[in-house]
N, C-alpha and C positions, 0 to 999 in steps of 0.2 A: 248161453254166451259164456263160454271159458278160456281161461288164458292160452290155451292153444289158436285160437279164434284170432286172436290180436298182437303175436308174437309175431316180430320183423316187419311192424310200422308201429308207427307214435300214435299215441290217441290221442283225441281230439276232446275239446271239452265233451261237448254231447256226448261222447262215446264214453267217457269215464263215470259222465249222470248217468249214462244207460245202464252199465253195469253194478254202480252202486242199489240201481232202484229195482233191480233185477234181485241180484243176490242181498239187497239189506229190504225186500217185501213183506216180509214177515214181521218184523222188529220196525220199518216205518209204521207200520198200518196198525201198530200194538194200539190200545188203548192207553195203557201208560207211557207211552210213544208221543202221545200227542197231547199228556198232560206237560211234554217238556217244550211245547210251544207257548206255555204260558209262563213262562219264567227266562228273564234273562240270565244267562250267560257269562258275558262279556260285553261291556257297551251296552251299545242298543243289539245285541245280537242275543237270540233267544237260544236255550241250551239244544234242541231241535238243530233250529240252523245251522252252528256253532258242530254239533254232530257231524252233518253230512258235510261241511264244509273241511273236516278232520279225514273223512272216510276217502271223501275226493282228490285230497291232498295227498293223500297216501297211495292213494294207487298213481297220482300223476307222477309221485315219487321211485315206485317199482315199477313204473314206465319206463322213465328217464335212466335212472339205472339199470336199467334191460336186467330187473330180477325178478321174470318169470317162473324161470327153472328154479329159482328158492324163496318162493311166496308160493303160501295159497290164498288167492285171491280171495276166495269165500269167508274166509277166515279174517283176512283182514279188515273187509269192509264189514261184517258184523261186529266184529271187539271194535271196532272204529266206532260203528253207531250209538255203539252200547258204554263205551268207554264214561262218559258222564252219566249214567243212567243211574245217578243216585235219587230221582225222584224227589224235589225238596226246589223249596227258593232259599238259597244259602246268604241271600240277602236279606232276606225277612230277620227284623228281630226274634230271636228265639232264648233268650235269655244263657246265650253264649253255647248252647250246642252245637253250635256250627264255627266255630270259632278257628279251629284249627282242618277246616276244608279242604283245605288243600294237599293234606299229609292224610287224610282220612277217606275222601269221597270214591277212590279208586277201589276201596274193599266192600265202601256202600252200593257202589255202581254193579261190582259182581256181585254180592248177595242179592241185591232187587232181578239180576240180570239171569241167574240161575234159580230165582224162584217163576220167572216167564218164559221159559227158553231154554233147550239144551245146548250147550258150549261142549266144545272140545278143547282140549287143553292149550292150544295156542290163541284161542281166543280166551279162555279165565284169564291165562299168566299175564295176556296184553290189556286185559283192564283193569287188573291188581295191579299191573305194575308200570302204567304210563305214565304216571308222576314222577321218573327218576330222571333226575338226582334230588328231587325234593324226600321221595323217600329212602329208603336205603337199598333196596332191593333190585339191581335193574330187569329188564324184561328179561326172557331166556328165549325168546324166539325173535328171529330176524320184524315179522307181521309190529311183534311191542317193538323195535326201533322207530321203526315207519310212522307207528300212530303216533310215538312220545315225540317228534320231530316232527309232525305235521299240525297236533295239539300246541306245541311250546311256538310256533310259527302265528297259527290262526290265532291262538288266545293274543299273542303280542300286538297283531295287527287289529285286532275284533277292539282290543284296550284301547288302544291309540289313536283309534280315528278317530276323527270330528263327530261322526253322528251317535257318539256319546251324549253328545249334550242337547238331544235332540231326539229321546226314547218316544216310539210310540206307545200308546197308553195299552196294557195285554189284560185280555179275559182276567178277572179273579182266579189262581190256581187251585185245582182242588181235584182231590185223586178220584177216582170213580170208586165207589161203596162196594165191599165186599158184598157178596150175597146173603139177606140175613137166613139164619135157618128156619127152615118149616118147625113149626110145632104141630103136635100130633094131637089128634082128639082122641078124646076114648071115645070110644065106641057105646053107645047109647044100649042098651036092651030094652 
């Protein structure tokens, strides 16, 4: 399912789910993918959600704008997924590590994101740099506008709703354990 597939009609929501869940398979079905179901977000809206609710806005966005021919769609909707993929409850006390999130989380999200996953260059630059104007840097590909304008959108609206006040209660988060290593026996004679 590729942008020549759906150029010269509007997609329809399902159609935008389709394509997110198609091209972002690999990165939902991660294992640390689905440690960010356990962590809010925004509101009651978990960092997961909060994801795909970024990736989908973003393609609904180079729909609307009929910018087929200067997106690649693949590219967007994974730096979209991956864009918060800092891995963390930035909520949790942590004795002020997290303090400045918001100017910081965008270069945590690529490191975790390029230790799972190969990126090409317009998906790094769109997750280093979806925070701007918060950070100084803006994106350099058209994909980092889409997502920084679909993020600054969902986060506004994910803040502001009512069912803030009204979180349901999530799993304890907790990263899945590296593998420990084998130890070796000697060999007995």
């Amino acid at each position: 399912m590729g942008a020549s597939s759906i150029v010269g009609r509007l997609l329809t929501r399902n159609d935008i789910r389709a394509l997110v869940d198609h091209h972002g398979r690999e990165i939902l079905t991660h294992e640390h993918m689905q440690f960010e179901r356990t962590c809010f977000q925004h509101g009651a809206v978990t960092t997961y959600a909060h994801s795909i609710r970024v990736a989908c806005l973003a393609v609904y966005f180079a729909d609307r704008l009929h910018l087929w021919h200067h997106v690649d769609l693949r590219s967007l909707i994974r730096a979209a997924l991956l864009h918060d993929y800092f891995l963390y409850d930035w909520h949790a006390w942590d004795n002020g590590t997290h303090r400045l999130h918001g100017f910081t989380h965008g270069h945590a999200a690529l490191a975790n994101a390029l230790k799972d996953f190969h990126l090409n260059a317009v998906e790094r630059d769109s997750i280093a740099n979806h925070m701007f104007p918060m950070t100084p840097r803006p994106p350099r590909y058209l994909e980092g506008y889409l997502i920084t304008m679909a993020d600054k959108i969902s986060a506004t609206r994910e803040t502001f709703s009512m069912a803030r006040f009204s979180k349901p209660e999530l799993p304890k988060p907790e990263l899945p354990k590296p593998p420990r290593p084998q130890r070796r026996m000697k060999a007995t004679q």
